[in-house]
C-alpha distance (Angstrom), angle and dihedral (degrees) to the residues before:
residue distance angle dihedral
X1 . . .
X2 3.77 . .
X3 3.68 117.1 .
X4 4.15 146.5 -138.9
X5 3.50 130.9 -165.3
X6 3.71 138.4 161.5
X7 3.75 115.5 -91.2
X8 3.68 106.1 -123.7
X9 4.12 136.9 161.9
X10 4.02 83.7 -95.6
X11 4.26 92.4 44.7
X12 3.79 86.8 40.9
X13 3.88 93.5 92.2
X14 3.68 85.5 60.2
X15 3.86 96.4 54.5
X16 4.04 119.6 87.6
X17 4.02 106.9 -68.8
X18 3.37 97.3 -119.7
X19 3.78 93.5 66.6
X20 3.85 95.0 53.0
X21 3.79 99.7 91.7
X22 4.11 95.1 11.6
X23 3.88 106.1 125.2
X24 3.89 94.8 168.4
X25 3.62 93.9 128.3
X26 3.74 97.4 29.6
X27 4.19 100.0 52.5
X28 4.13 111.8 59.6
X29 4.21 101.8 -124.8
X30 3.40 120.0 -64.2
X31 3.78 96.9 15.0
X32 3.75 128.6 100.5
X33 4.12 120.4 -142.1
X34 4.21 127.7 -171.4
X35 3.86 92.8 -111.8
X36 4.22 91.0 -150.3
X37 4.06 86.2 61.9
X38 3.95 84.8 53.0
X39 3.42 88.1 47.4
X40 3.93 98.7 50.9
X41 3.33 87.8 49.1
X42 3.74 110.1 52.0
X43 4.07 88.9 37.7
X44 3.72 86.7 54.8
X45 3.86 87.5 53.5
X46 3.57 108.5 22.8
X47 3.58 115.6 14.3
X48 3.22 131.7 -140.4
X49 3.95 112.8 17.8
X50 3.40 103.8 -143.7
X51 3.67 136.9 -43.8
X52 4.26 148.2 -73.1
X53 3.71 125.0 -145.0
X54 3.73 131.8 -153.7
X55 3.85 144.7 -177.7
X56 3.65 120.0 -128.0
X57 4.07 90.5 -92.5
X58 3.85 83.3 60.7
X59 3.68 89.4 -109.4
X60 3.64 122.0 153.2
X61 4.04 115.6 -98.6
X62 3.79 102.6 162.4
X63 3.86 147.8 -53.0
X64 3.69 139.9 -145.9
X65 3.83 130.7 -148.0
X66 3.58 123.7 -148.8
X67 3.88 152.7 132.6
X68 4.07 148.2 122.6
X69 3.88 103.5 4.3
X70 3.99 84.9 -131.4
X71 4.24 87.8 67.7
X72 3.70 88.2 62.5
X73 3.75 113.4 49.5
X74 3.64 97.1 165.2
X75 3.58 82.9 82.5
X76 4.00 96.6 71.6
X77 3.87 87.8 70.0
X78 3.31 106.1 50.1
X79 3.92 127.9 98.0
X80 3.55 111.5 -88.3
X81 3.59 89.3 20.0
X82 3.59 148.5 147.1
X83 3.50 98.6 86.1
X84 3.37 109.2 -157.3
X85 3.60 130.9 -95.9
X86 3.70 93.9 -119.7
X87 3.51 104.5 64.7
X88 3.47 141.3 67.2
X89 3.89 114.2 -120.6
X90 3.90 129.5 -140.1
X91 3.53 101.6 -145.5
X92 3.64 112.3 -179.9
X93 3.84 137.3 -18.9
X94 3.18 136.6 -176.4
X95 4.14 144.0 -142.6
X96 3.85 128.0 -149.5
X97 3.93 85.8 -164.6
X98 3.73 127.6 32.3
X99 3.77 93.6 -162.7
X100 3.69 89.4 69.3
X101 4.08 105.9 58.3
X102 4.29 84.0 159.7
X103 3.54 90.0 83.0
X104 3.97 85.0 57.4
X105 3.80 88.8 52.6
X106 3.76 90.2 41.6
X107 4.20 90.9 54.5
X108 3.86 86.3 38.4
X109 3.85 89.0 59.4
X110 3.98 90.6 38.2
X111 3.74 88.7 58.6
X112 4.24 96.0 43.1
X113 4.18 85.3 50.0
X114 4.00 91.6 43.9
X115 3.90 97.9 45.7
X116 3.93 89.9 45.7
X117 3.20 96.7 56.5
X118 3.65 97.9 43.3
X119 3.72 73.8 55.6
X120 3.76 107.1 -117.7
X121 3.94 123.7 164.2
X122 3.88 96.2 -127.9
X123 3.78 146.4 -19.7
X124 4.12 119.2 -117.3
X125 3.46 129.0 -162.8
X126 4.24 137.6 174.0
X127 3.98 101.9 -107.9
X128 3.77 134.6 -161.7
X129 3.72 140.2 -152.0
X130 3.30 103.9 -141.8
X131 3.94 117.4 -165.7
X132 3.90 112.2 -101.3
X133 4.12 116.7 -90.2
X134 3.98 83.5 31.2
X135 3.83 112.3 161.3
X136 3.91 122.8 -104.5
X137 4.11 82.5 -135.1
X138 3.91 87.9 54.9
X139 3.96 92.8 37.1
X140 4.05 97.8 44.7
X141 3.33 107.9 19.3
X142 3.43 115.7 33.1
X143 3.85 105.2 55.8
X144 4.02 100.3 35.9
X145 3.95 81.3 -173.8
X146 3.51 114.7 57.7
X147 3.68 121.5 42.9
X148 4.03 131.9 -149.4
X149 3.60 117.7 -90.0
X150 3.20 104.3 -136.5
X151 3.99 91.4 51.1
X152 3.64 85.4 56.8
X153 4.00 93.6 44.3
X154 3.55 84.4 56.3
X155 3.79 88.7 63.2
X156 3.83 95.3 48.8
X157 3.93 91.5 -97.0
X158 3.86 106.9 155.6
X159 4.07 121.0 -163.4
X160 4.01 115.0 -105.8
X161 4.03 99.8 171.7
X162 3.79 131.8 20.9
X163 3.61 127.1 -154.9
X164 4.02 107.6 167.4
X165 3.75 109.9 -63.4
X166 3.79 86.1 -18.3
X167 3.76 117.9 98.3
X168 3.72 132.6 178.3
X169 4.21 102.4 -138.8
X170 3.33 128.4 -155.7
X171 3.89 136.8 -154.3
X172 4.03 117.1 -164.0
X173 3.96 104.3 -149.7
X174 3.78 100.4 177.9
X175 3.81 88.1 73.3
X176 4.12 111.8 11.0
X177 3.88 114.4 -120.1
X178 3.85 110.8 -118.1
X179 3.87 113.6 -105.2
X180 2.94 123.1 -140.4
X181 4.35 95.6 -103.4
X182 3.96 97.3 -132.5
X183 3.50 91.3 53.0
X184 3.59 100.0 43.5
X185 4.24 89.5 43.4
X186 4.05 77.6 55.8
X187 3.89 98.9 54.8
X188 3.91 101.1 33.9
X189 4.28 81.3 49.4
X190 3.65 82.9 54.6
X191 3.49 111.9 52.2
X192 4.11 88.8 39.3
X193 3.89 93.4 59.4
X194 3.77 93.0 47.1
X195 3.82 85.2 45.9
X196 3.90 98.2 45.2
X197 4.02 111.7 100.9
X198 4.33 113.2 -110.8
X199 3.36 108.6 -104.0
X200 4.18 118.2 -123.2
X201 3.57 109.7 -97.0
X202 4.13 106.5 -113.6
X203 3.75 101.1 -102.4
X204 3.66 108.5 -136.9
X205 4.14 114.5 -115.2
């Protein structure tokens, strides 16, 4: 059975490597920052900063990082930024396996459950119009950072800010925004198949 759980300072050795000392998001530019006083401080008043996801084996399949807009200033200089002080922001996240973008959808969903019920007005996130027939290497993998638009349309995101292909995107949660119901039938069907135990092959007699 696959498995979340909260990415932490002691669940960060499980995350990718390359996010184990990264404070791109957490040091405004040009300045550095000791990442395990960050992380004191926004467990002390947040909690758990995002999340970890693994198969059954316990093998890694992806995590997401994300919390308070104020704990990641880097934010308030990028195009289509400020996000706004309401929200909580999904940063970054990142996939061990492009050819499986329902673990994206599955942290996505993680981190709209988690930030409601830490009771937070609405999750942002840096979007990107990707041209059409764009790969899901190019559209999942490559920029950790921004995430399709469409994928987060398909979630109810709506654009705040626009700065060339680059949006800032915006999900309400005290009062869902409709989805579209084709597209939402699409992702739920998604993450449920990829979910849904193999069944045994019939042995023959």
């Amino acid at each position: 059975m696959t498995r979340v759980t909260g990415l932490t300072g002691a669940t960060l050795v499980t995350a990718p490597a390359v996010c184990h000392d990264c404070v791109f998001w957490q040091a405004p530019r040009g300045r550095g920052l000791d990442k395990r006083r960050w992380i004191e401080k926004i467990e002390d008043g947040w909690g758990a900063w995002g999340t970890v996801y693994y198969d059954a084996d316990g093998r890694l399949l992806g995590s997401m990082q994300y919390g308070p807009a104020q704990f990641f200033p880097r934010a308030y200089g990028l195009p289509g930024g400020p996000p706004t002080g309401d929200a909580v922001l999904v940063t970054c996240a990142y996939l061990m396996d492009d050819s499986s973008p329902w673990v994206m959808q599955s942290l996505f969903l993680t981190a709209i459950g988690d930030a409601k019920e830490k009771g937070a007005s609405a999750l942002e996130a840096f979007s990107y119009r990707y041209p059409e027939g764009e790969s899901s290497y190019e559209r999942f993998r490559v920029h950790r950072t921004v995430f399709p638009h469409d994928f987060l349309a398909d979630f109810g995101f709506r654009t705040l800010r626009v700065a060339g292909r680059v949006e800032l995107s915006r999900l309400e949660l005290g009062g869902l925004q409709p989805v579209a119901e084709p597209a939402r039938e699409r992702m739920l069907r998604a993450v449920k198949e990829a979910l849904a135990p193999v069944p045994p092959v019939p042995q023959r007699p």
